[in-house]
C-alpha positions as CSV (number, residue, x, y, z in Angstrom):
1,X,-30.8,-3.6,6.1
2,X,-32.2,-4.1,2.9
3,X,-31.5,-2.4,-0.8
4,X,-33.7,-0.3,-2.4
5,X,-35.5,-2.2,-5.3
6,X,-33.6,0.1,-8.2
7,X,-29.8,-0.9,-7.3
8,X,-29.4,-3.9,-9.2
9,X,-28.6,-7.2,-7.9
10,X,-25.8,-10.0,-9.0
11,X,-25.5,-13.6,-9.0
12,X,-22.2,-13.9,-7.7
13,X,-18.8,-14.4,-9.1
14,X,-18.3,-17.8,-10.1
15,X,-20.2,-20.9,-11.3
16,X,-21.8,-21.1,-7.3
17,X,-20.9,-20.7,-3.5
18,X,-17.6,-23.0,-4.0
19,X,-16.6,-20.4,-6.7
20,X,-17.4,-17.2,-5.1
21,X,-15.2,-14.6,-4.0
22,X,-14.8,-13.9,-0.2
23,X,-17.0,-11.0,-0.7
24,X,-19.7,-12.5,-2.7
25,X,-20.8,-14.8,0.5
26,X,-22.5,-11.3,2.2
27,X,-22.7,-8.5,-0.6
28,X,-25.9,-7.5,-0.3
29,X,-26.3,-7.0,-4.3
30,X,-26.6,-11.2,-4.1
31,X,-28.0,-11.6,-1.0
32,X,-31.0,-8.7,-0.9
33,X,-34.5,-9.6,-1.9
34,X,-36.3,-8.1,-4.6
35,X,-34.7,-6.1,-7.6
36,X,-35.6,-6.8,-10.8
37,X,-32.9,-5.1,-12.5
38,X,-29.4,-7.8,-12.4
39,X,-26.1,-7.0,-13.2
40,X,-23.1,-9.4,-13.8
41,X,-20.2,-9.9,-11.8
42,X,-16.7,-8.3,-12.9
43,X,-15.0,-9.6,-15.7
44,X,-11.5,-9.6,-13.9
45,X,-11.2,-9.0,-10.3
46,X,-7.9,-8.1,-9.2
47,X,-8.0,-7.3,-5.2
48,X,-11.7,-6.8,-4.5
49,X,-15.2,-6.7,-6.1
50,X,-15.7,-3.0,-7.5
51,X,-19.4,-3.6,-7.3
52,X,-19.4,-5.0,-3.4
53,X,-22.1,-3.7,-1.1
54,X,-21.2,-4.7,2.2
55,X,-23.9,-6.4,5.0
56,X,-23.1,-3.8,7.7
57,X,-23.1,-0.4,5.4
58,X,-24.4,2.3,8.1
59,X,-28.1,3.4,7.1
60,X,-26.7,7.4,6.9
61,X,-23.6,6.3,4.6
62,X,-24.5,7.6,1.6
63,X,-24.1,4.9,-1.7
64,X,-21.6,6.1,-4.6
65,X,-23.6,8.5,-7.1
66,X,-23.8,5.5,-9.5
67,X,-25.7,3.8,-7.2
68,X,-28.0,6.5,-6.0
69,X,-31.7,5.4,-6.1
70,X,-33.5,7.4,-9.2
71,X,-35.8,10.3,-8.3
72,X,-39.6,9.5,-9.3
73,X,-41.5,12.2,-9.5
């Protein structure tokens, strides 16, 4: 499963994969393709990434409103 192109992507949390967090390795906001729009990690993460999309998120699981693709008309 891949993101739409309008939720943004991140590099990861950390200075690379030795630094990540656990769930930077398969959150799909690093490891999508495409997205022009980029976002940076969390300041301060205290138990887990509030912007972590994980790999296996069911296709009829509906994303937060935040991160609800924008209408075109």
């Amino acid at each position: 499963m891949s993101l739409p192109a309008d939720i943004a992507r991140c590099p990861g949390w950390g200075d690379g994969p030795e630094d990540w967090l656990d769930e930077c390795q398969d959150c799909q906001r690093r490891t999508a393709p495409g997205g022009e729009a980029q976002i940076g990690p969390p300041a301060v993460v205290a138990f887990e990434c509030e912007n972590y999309i994980p790999p296996d998120r069911p296709e009829d699981q509906r994303l937060p409103e935040e991160l609800q693709p924008i209408a075109t008309l």
